[in-house]
TORKE-468349 format. One record per residue: x negated, z negated, y negated of N, C-alpha, C in turn. Coordinates in steps of 0.05 Angstrom, whole numbers, padded with zeros to 5 digits, always signed. Layout:
XZYXZYXZY...
% end
This chain:
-01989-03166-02047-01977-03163-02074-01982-03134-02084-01969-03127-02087-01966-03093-02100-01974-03087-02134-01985-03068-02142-01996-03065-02165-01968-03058-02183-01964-03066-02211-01950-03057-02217-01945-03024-02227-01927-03010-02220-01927-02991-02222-01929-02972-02257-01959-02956-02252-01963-02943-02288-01953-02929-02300-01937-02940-02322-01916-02921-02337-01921-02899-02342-01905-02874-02348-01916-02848-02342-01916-02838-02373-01941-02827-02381-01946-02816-02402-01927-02801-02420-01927-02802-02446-01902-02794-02457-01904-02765-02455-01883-02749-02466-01891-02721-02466-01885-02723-02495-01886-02694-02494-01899-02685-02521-01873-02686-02539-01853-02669-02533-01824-02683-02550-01816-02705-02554-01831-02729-02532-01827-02756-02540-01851-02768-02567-01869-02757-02568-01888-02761-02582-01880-02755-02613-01870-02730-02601-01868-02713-02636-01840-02732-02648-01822-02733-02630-01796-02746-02643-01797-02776-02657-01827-02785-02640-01837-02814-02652-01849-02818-02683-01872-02788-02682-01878-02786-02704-01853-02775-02727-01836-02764-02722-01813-02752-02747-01798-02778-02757-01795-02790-02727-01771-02818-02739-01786-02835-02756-01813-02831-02748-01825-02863-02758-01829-02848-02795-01832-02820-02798-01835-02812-02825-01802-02806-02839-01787-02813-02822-01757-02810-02830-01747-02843-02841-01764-02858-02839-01757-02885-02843-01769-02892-02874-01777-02868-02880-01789-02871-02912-01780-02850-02930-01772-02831-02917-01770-02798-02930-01742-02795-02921-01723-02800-02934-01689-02802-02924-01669-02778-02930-01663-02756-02905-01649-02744-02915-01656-02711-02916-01681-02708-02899-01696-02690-02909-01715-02675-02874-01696-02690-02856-01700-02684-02829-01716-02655-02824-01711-02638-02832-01731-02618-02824-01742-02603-02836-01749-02621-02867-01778-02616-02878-01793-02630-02860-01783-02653-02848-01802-02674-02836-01824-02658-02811-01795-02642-02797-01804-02632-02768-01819-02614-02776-01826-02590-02801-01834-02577-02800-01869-02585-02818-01869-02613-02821-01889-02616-02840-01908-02628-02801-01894-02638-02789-01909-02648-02763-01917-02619-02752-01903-02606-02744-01906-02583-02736-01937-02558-02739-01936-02572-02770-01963-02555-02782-01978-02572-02777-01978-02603-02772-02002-02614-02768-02012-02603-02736-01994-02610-02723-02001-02595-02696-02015-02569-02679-01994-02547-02706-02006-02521-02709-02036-02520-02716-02047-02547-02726-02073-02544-02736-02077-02525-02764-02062-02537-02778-02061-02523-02809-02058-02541-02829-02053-02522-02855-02053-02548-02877-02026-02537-02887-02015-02560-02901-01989-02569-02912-01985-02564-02944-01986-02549-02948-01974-02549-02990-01939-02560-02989-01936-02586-03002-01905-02588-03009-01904-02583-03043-01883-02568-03053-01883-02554-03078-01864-02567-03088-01855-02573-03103-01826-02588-03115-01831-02603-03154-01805-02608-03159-01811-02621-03182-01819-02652-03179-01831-02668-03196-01834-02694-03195-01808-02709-03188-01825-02726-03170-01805-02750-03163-01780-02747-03141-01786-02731-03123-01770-02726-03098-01782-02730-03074-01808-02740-03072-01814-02755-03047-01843-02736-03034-01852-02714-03058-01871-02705-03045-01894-02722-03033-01900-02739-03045-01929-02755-03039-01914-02772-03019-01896-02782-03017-01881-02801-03001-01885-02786-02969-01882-02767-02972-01876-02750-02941-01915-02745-02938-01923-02744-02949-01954-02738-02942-01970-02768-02941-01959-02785-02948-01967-02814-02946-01961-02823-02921-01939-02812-02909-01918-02824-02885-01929-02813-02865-01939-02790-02864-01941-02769-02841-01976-02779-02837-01992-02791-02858-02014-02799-02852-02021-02824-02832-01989-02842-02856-01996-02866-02836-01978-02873-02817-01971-02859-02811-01960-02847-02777-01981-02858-02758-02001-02837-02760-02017-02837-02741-02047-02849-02743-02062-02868-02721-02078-02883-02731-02106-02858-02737-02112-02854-02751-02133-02842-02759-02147-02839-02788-02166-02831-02798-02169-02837-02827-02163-02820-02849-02150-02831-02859-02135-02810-02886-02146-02817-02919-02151-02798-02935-02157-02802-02966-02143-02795-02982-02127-02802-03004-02123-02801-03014-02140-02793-03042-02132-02769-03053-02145-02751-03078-02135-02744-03099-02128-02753-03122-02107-02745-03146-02126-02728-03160-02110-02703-03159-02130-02676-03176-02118-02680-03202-02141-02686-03217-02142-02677-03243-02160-02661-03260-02151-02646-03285-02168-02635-03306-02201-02637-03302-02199-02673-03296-02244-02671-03299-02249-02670-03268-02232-02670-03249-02247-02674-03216-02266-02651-03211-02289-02656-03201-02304-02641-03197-02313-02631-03167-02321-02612-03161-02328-02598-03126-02339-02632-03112-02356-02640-03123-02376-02661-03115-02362-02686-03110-02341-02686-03129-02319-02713-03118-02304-02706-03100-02299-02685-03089-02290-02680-03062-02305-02676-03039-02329-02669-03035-02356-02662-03020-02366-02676-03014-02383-02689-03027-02393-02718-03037-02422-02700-03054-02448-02723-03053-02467-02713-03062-02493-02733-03044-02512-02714-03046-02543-02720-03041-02551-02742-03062-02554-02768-03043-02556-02789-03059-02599-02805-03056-02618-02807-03073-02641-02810-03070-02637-02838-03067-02652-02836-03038-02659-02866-03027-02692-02875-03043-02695-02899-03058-02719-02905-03057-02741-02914-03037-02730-02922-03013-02744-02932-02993-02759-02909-02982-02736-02898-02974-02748-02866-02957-02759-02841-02968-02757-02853-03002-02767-02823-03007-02751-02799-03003-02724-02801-02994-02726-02778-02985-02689-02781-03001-02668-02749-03002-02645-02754-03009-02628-02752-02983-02606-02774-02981-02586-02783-02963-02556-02770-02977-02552-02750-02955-02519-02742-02967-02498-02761-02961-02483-02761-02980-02456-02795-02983-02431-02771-02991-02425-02772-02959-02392-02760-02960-02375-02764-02972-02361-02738-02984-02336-02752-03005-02305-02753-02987-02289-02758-03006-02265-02762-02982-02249-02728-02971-02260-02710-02974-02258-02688-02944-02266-02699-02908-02279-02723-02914-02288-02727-02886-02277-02752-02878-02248-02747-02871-02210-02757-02866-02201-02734-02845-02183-02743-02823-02167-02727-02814-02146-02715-02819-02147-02740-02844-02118-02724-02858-02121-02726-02897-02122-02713-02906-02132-02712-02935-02106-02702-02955-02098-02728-02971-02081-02721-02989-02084-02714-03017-02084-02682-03020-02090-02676-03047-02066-02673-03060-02065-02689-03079-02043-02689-03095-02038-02688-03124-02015-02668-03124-02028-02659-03153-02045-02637-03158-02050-02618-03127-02067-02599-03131-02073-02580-03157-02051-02568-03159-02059-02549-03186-02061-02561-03209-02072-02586-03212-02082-02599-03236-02105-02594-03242-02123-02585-03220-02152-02586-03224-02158-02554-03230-02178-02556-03239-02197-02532-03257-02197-02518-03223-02190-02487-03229-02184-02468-03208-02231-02477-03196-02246-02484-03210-02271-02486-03197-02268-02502-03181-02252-02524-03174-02257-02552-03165-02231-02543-03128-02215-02533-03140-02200-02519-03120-02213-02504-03099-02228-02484-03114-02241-02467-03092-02263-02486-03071-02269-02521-03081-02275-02532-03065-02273-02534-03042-02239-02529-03033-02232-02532-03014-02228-02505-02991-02243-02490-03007-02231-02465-02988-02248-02458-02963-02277-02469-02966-02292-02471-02939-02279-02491-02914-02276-02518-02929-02258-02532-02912-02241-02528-02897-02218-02514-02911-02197-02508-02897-02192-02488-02881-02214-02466-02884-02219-02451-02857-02237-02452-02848-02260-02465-02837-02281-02463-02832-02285-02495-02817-02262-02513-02822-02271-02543-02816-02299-02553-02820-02307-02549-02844-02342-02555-02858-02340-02555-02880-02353-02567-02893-02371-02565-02921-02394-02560-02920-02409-02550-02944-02441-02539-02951-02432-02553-02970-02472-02569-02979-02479-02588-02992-02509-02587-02994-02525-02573-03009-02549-02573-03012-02565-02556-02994-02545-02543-02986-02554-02509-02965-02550-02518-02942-02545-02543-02938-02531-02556-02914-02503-02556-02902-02489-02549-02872-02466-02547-02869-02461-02580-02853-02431-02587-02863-02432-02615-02849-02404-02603-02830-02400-02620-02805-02379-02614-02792-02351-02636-02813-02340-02621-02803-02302-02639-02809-02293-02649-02789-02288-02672-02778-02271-02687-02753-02253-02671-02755-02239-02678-02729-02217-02666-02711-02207-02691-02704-02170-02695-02715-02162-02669-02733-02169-02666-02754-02160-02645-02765-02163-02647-02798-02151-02622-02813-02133-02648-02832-02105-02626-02851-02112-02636-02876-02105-02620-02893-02104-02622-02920-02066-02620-02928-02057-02637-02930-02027-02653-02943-02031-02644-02968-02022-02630-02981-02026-02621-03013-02004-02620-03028-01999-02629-03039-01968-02629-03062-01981-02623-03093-01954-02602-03100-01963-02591-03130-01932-02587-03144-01931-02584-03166-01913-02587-03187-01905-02559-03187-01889-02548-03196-01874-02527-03204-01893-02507-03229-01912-02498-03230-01932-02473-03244-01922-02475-03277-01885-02487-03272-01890-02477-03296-01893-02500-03323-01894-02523-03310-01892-02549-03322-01922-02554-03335-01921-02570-03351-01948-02576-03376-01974-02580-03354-01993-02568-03358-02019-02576-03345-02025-02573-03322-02014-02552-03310-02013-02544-03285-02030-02515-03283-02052-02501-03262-02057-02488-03252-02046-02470-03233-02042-02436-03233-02036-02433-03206-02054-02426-03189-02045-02431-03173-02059-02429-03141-02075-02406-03142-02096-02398-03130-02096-02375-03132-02095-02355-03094-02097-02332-03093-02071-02322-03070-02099-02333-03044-02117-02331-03047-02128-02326-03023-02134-02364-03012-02125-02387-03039-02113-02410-03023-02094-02415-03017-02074-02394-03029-02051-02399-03012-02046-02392-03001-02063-02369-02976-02059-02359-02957-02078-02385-02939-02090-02408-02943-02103-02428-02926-02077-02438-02917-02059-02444-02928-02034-02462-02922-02019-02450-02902-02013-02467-02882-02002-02465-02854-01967-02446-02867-01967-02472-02886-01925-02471-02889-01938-02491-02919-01915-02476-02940-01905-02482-02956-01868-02495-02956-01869-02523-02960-01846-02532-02965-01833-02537-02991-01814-02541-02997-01795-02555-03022-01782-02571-03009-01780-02598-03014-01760-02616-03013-01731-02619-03022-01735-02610-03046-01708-02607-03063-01696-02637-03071-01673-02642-03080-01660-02670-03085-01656-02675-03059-01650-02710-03057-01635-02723-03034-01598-02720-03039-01588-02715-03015-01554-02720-03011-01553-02749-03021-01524-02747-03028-01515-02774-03042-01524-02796-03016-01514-02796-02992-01522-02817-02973-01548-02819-02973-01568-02801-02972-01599-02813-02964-01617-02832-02990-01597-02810-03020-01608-02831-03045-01596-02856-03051-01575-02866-03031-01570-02893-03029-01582-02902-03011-01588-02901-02990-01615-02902-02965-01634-02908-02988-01647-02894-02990-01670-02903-03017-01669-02926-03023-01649-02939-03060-01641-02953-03063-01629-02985-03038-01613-02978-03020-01622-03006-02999-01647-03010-02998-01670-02986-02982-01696-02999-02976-01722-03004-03007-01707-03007-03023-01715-03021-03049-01742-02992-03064-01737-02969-03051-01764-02947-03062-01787-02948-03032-01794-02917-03040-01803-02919-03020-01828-02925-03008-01845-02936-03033-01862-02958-03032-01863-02984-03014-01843-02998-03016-01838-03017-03002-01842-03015-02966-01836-02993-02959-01826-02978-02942-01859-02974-02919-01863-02950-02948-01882-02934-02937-01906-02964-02930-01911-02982-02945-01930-03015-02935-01921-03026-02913-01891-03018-02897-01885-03031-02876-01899-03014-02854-01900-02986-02860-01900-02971-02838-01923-02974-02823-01929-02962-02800-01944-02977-02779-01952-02946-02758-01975-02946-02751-01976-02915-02740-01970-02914-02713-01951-02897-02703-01946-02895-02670-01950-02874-02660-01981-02868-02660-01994-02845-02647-02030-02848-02659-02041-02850-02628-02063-02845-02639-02083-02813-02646-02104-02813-02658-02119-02793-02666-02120-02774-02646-02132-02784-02614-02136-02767-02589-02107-02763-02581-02085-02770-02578-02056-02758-02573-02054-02741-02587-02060-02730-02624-02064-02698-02639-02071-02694-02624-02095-02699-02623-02116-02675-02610-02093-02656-02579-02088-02677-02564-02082-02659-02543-02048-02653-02546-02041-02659-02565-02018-02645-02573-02020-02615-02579-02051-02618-02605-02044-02598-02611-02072-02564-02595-02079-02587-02575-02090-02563-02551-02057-02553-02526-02044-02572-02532-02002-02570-02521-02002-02543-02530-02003-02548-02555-01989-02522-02580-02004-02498-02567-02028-02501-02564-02051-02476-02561-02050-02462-02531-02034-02479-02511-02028-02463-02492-01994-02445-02479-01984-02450-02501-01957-02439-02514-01957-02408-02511-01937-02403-02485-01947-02365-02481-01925-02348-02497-01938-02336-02517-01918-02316-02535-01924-02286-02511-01900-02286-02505-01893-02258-02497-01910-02226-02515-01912-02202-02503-01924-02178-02513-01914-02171-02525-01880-02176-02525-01857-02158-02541-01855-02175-02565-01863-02207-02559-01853-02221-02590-01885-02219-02607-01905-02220-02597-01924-02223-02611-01920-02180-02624-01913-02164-02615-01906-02140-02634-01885-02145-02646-01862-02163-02652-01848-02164-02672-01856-02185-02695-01872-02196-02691-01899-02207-02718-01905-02189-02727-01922-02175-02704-01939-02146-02720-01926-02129-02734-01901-02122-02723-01871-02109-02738-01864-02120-02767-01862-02148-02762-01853-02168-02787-01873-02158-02812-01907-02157-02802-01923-02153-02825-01925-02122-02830-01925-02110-02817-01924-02082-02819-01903-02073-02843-01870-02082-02835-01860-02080-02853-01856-02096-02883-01868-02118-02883-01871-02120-02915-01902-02109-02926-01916-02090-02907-01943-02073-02928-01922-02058-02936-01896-02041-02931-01880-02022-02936-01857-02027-02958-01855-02054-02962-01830-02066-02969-01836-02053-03006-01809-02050-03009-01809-02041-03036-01815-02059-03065-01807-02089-03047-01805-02103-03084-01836-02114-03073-01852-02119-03053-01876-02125-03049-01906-02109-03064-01916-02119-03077-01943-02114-03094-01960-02116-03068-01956-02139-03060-01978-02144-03028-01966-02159-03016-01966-02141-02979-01944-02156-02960-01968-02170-02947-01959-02177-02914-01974-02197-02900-02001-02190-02884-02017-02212-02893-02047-02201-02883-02046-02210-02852-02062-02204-02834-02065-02201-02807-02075-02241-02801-02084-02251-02836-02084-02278-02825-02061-02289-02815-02036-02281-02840-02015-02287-02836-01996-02279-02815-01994-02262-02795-01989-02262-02771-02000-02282-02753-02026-02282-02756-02039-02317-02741-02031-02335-02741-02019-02336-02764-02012-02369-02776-01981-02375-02762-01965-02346-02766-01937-02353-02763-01946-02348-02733-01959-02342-02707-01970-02350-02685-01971-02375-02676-01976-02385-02690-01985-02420-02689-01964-02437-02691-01955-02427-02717-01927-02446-02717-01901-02435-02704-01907-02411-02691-01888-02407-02669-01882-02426-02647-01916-02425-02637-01924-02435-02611-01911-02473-02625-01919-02477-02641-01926-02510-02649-01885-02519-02648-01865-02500-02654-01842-02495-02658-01838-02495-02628-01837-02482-02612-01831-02485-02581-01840-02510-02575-01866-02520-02572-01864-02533-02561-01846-02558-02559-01850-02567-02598-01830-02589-02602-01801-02591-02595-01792-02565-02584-01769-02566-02573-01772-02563-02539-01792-02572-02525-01793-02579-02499-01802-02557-02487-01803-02530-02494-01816-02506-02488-01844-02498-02487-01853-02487-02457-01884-02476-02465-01878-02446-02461-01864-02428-02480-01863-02403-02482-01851-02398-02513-01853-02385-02523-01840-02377-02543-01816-02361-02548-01789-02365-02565-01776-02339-02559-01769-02333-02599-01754-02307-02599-01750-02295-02631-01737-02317-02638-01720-02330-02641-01710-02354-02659-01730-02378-02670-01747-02374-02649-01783-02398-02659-01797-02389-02686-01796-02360-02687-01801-02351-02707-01779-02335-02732-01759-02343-02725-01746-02336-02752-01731-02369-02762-01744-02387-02742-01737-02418-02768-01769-02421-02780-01793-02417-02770-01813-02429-02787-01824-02401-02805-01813-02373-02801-01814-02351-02820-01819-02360-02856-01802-02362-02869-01805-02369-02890-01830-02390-02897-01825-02419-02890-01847-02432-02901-01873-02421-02898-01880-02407-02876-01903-02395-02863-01910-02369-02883-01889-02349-02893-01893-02331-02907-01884-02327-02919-01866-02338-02933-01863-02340-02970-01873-02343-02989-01905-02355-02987-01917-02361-03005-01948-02330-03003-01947-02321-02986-01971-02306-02982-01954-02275-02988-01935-02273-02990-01936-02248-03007-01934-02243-03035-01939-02229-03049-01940-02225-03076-01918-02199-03091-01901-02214-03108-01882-02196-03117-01882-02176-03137-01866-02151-03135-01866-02135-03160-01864-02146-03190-01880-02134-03203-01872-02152-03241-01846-02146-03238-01829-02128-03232-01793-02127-03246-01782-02139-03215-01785-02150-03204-01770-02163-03171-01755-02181-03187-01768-02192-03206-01746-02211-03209-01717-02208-03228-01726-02186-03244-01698-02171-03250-01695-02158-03236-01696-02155-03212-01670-02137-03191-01662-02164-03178-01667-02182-03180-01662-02206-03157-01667-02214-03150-01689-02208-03135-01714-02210-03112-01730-02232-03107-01737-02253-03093-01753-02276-03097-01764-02278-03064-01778-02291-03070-01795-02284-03033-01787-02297-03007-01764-02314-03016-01747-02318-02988-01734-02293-02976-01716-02279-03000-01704-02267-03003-01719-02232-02984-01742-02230-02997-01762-02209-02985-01760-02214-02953-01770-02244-02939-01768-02252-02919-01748-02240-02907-01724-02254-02911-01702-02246-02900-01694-02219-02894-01697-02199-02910-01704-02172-02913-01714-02162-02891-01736-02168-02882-01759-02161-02869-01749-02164-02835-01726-02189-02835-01723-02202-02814-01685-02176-02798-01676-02170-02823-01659-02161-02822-01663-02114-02812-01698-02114-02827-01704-02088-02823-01717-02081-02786-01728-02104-02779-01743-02101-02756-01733-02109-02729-01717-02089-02720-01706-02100-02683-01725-02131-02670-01696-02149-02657-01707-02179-02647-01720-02157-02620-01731-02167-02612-01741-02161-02580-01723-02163-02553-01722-02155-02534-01702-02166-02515-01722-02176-02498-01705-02200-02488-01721-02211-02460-01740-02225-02463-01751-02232-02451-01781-02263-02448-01807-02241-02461
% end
């Protein structure tokens, strides 16, 4: 009798297309915010979605959590949240005499802060060891962060009641900044059939486990960017230090980052090489938010997609692999 023969491991476009559909079955309409919000998880980064209330931000960071089986927290920033409710704190045991640290919810693979710029810019800067450093300090103590580990962050529009802004050196932590924008008339009837997307998001069910990230996103990390494209990054940042409506162009992190989500962009399209079109679709989300504009840019016109595009239009594509 013959063994039955072992199904052959998925690949990685089959993986990623599992995780988008299964977050497309809650978030309608909105296909490649989706791809590009997986994308950064992969890249090994964190996620800011920016938008006005009630278009599905928390919905898409809820979905993309429970996608995949691993442990996720949920965090609603507000006014009184403090460093310590994200951290945790040194808790005194009576038995032992001694104090026991009690993790707060940072120690998740996937962490939904929501509502970020609600919280006191002190309680923010909580997160900024985290998010590059994969650690917290806690009593002069460093704790590790599981692998993976993203910070899903959604925030309101800066200019709405009770809101904080960001300030630049966390929003240079963020992989890609998205906007959702409204749903098309078909996907906000999609909605409506599946009764809100509550209903929805309690059906969903995760089809990918924790160790499949992981070696997805070691996939992403062996992704070969050519000499000629990794100098038209360097090109890309070079020219917005020069750019005219720019106060401050792109830091050398920010070439890293759009690196990552180059590589994390090839691959999901079946590629382990990179070519210039990888990086002029995940361009913008990646660096739109990390440069800083002139006070009058915006009476000439100017807004930081717009700068992007610029940048993309001043600097020769590369030829060849």
């Amino acid at each position: 009798m013959t063994a039955a023969p072992i199904p052959p491991s998925p690949t990685f476009s089959q993986l990623f297309d599992a995780i988008t559909q299964n977050i497309s079955s809650v978030v309608h309409g909105k296909r490649e915010a989706i791809d590009l919000a997986v994308m950064c998880l992969l890249a090994e980064g964190h996620l800011l979605i920016e938008d006005v209330p009630g278009v599905g931000k928390t919905s898409l960071a809820k979905a993309m959590a429970a996608s995949i089986d691993c442990t996720w927290k949920r965090v609603q920033f507000t006014p009184d949240l403090l460093p310590a409710d994200l951290v945790g704190v040194s808790v005194f045991q009576r038995a032992t005499e001694s104090f026991v640290f009690q993790p707060g919810p940072m120690f998740a693979n996937i962490v939904l802060a929501d509502e970020i710029n609600r919280a006191s810019p002190k309680t923010q800067s909580a997160l900024l060891e985290a998010m590059e450093e994969r650690q917290v300090s806690a009593d002069g103590v460093s704790h590790p962060l599981p692998h993976p580990f993203m910070v899903a962050a959604t925030q309101n529009p800066v200019e709405q009641e009770g809101t904080y802004r960001l300030p630049e050196s966390q929003l240079d932590r963020f992989l890609m900044r998205l906007s959702l924008g409204y749903p098309g008339r078909d996907a906000e009837l999609a909605i409506l059939d599946s009764n809100g997307a509550a209903d929805a998001l309690h059906l969903l069910r995760p089809v990918i486990s924790a160790s499949e990230v992981v070696r997805m996103c070691q996939a992403v990390r062996t992704v070969h960017i050519a000499d000629p494209l990794k100098g038209y990054m360097v090109d890309l940042a070079e020219a917005s230090r020069n750019h005219p409506g720019l106060l401050l162009g792109l830091s050398p992190r920010a070439t890293l980052q759009l690196a990552r989500a180059t590589r994390a962009h090839a691959a999901a399209h079946g590629r382990d090489y990179a070519i210039p079109d990888d990086v002029k679709v995940v361009a913008v989300p990646v660096l739109a938010h990390r440069v800083v504009l002139r006070p009058d840019a915006g009476a000439r016109g100017l807004n930081a997609e717009l700068v992007i595009q610029d940048l993309f239009n001043a600097v020769p594509v590369p030829a060849g692999r």
